[in-house]
C-alpha positions as a printed Julia matrix, in Angstrom:
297×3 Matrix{Float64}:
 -9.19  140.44  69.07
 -5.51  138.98  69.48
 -4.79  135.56  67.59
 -3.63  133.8   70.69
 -1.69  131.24  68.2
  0.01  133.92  66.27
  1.56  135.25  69.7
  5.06  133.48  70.52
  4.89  131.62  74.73
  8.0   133.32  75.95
 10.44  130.87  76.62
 11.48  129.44  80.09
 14.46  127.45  79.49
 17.82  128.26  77.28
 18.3   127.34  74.07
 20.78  125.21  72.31
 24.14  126.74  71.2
 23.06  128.18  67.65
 26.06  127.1   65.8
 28.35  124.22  67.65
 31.1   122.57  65.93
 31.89  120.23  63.36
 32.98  116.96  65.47
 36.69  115.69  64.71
 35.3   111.84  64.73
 33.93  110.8   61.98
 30.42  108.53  62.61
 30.12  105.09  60.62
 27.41  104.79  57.98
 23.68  104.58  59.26
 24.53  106.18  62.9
 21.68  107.41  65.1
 21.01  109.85  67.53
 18.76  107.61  70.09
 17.74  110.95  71.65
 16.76  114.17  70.4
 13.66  116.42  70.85
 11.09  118.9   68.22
  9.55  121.74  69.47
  7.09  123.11  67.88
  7.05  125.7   65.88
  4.84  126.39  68.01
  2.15  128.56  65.44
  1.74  124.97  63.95
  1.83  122.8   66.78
  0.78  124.67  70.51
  2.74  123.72  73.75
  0.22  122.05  76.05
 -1.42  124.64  78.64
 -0.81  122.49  81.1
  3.18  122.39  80.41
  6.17  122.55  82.7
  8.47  124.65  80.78
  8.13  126.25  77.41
 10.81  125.73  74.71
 12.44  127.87  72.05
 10.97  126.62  68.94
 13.42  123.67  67.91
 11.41  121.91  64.5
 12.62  119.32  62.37
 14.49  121.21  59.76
 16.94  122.73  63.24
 17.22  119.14  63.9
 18.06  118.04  60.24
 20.47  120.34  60.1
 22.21  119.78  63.32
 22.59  116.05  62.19
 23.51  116.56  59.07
 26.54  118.95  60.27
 27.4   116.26  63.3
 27.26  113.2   60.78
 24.31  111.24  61.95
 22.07  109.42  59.22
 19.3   108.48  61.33
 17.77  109.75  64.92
 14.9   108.78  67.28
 12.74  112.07  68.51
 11.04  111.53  71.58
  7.78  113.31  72.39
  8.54  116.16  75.14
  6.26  116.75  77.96
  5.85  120.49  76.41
  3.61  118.81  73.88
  1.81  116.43  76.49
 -0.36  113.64  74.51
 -0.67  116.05  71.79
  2.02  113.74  68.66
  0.78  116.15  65.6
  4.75  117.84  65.83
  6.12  114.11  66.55
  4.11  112.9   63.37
  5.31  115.79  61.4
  8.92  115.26  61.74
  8.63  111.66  61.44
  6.88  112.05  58.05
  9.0   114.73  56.61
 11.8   112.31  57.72
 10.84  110.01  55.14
 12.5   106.82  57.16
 15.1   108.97  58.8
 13.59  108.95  61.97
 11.78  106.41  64.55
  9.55  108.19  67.69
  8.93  107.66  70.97
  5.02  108.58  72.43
  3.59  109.96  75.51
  0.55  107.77  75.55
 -2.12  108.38  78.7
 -5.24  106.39  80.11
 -7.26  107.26  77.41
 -4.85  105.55  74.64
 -6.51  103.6   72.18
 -5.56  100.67  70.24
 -5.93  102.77  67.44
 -3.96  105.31  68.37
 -1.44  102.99  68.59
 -1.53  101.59  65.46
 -1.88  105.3   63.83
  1.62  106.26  65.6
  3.01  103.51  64.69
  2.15  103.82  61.44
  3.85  107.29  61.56
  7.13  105.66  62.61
  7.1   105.42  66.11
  8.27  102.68  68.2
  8.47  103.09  71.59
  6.2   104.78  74.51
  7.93  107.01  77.05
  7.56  107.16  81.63
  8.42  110.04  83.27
  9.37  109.65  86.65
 11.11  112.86  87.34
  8.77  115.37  89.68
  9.11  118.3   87.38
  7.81  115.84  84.11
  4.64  114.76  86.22
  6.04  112.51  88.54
  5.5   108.68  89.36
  3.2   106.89  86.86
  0.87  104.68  88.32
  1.14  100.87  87.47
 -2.11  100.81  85.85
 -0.57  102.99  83.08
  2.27  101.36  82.66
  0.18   97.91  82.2
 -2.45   99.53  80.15
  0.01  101.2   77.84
  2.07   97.77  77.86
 -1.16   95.7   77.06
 -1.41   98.27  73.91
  2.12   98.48  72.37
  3.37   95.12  72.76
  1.6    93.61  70.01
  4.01   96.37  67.47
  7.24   95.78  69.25
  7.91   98.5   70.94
  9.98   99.26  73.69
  9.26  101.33  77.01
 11.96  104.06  77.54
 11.9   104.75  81.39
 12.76  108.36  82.39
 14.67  107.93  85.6
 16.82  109.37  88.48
 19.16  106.79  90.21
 16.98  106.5   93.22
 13.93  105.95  91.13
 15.7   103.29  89.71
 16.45  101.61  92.98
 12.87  101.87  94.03
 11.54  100.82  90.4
 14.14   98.21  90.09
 11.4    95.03  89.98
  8.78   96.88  88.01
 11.21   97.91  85.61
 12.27   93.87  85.34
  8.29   93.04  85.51
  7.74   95.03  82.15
  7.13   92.4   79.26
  8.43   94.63  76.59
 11.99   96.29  75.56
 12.85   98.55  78.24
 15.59  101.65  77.51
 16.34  103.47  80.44
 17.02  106.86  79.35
 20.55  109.02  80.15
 22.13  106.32  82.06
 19.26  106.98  85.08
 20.87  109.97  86.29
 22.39  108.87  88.79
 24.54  110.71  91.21
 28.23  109.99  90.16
 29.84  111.25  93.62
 28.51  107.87  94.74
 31.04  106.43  92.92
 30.99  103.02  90.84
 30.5   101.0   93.89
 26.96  103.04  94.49
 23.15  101.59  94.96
 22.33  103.29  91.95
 25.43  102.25  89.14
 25.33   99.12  90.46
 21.29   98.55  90.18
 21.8    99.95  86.73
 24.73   96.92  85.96
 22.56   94.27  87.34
 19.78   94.89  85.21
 21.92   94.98  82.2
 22.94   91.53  82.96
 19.46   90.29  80.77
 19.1    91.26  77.41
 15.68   92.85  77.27
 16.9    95.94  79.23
 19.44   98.66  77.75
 20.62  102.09  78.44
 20.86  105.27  76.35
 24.53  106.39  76.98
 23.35  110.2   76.77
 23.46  112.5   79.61
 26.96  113.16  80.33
 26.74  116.4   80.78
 23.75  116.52  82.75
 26.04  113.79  85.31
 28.97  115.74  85.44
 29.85  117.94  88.47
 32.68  119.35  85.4
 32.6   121.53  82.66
 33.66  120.17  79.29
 34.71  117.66  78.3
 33.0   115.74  81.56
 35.73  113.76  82.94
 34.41  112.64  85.91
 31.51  111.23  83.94
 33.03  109.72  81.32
 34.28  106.13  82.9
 30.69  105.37  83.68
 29.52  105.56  80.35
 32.65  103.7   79.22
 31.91  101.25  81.87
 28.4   100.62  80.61
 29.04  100.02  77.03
 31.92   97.73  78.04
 29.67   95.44  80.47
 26.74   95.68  77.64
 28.05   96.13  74.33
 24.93   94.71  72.48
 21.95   96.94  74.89
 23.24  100.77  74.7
 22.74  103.36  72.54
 24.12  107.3   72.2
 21.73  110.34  71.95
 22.88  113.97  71.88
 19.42  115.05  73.78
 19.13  117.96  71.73
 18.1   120.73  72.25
 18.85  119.93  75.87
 15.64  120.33  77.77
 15.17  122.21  81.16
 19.56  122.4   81.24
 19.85  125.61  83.22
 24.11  124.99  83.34
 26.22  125.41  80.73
 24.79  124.27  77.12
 26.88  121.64  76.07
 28.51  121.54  72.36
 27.02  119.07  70.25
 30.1   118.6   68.57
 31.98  118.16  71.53
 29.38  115.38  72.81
 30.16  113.74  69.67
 33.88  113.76  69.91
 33.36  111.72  73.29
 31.61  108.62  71.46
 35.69  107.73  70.89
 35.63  107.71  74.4
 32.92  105.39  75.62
 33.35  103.34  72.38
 36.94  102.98  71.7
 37.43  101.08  68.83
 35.32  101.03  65.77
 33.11   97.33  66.43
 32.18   98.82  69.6
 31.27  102.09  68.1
 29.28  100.06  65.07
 26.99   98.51  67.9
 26.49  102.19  69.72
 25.68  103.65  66.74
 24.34  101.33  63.75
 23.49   98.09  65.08
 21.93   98.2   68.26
 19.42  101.1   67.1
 18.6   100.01  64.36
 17.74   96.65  66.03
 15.92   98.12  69.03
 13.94  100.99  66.93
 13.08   99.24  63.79
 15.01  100.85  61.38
 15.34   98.79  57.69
């Protein structure tokens, strides 16, 4: 009999470039990557039967060594759907990490109390929404209010998974939630609408408090461009300009369920100089404002 573990899930989305470049910019002390992924390996830790895409096997050590050639001390892995409730490849990292790293859960209906405290325990910090159709769609508010009832007592934040119309529907639940709320690569919003759109603009507005920020990640995944993503660009400069002290970068590595061009992490990197111009503003995106937000010491 075949060891079903042994046998490798052929892969339905790309991988990440293998080797991309050594930024020109050079990242300030303590930077983090406020959004990057582990997959697997996959003998160790299974993909969830249920899944919506299988990865290439992406573990810690890939991840490591990506930050470690980009210049990032310090990064934030969020559990992927691939791995559904199951956190053994989350824990993993975040232990081998030794401090390096905060995480971000997928916690369900059957969450515990104590499996809060056990994650958090691990290192992580926040609890993650999906409301993208091919992630599992819509969660219902129960969840959301059982899962807040749970985490709030640690400090953690919600980060809200989110396209731009999601976020125009969602805008007063998203305000009603009583912890930290990050909405994740700038809501995805449709950037032929233009800064005067529904979307940017809902976005802006609930900036305006200071218990809601944005991850500044994405850009390629807005852009209607190749490299270097021009057209998406002035919104993320835009954001961190109207809310210097509530946004945070994340590469997204290894880019999940991208099925354009893979962007160069390097290159991502060398566009922090362009959403954070000078070196305060890149000492908030960077340093200050996730290590404030995720805990770090």
């Amino acid at each position: 009999m075949t060891d079903t573990s042994l046998v490798s899930p052929e892969p339905t989305i790309p991988p990440p470039l293998a080797a991309p470049r050594r930024p020109h910019l050079r990242l300030p002390p303590g930077s983090c990557d406020s959004h990057c992924h582990v997959f697997g390996p996959h003998h160790r830790f299974p993909y969830a039967a249920g899944r919506s895409f299988t990865p290439h096997d992406m573990p810690e050590q890939r991840l490591r060594a990506l930050h470690d050639h980009l210049g990032f001390d310090r990064a934030v892995i969020v559990q992927s759907a691939c791995h559904g409730a199951d956190h053994a490849a989350l824990i993993d990292a975040l232990r081998t990490g030794a401090g390096r790293y905060r995480g971000v859960a997928l916690l369900g209906a059957a969450a515990t109390a104590t499996d809060v405290a056990d994650l958090h325990e691990a290192g992580v910090r926040g609890a993650r929404f999906n409301f993208l159709p091919h992630l599992g769609g819509y969660p219902p508010e129960s969840l959301i209010r059982h899962v807040e009832r749970l985490v709030a007592p640690h400090g953690w934040h919600f980060a809200v998974h989110v396209t731009g119309a999601d976020l125009i529907a969602c805008e007063e639940l998203i305000r009603s939630i009583r912890v930290p709320v990050v909405i994740d690569h700038m809501a995805r919003f449709d950037i032929r609408e233009g800064r005067a759109g529904q979307a940017f603009a809902t976005l802006l507005k609930l900036l305006e408090g200071s218990r809601i920020s944005v991850k500044l990640s994405g850009v390629d995944r807005l852009s209607r461009q190749a490299a270097p993503y021009d057209d998406a660009l002035p919104f993320a400069r835009a954001l961190a300009a109207h809310a210097p002290d509530q946004v945070v970068w994340g590469t997204d590595w290894p880019h999940p369920n991208l099925h354009g061009p893979m962007p160069d992490d390097g290159d991502l990197v060398d566009l922090i100089a362009g959403i954070a111009p000078d070196k305060a503003a890149r000492h908030k995106l960077l340093v200050a404002n996730p290590a404030r937000l995720f805990g770090f010491n």
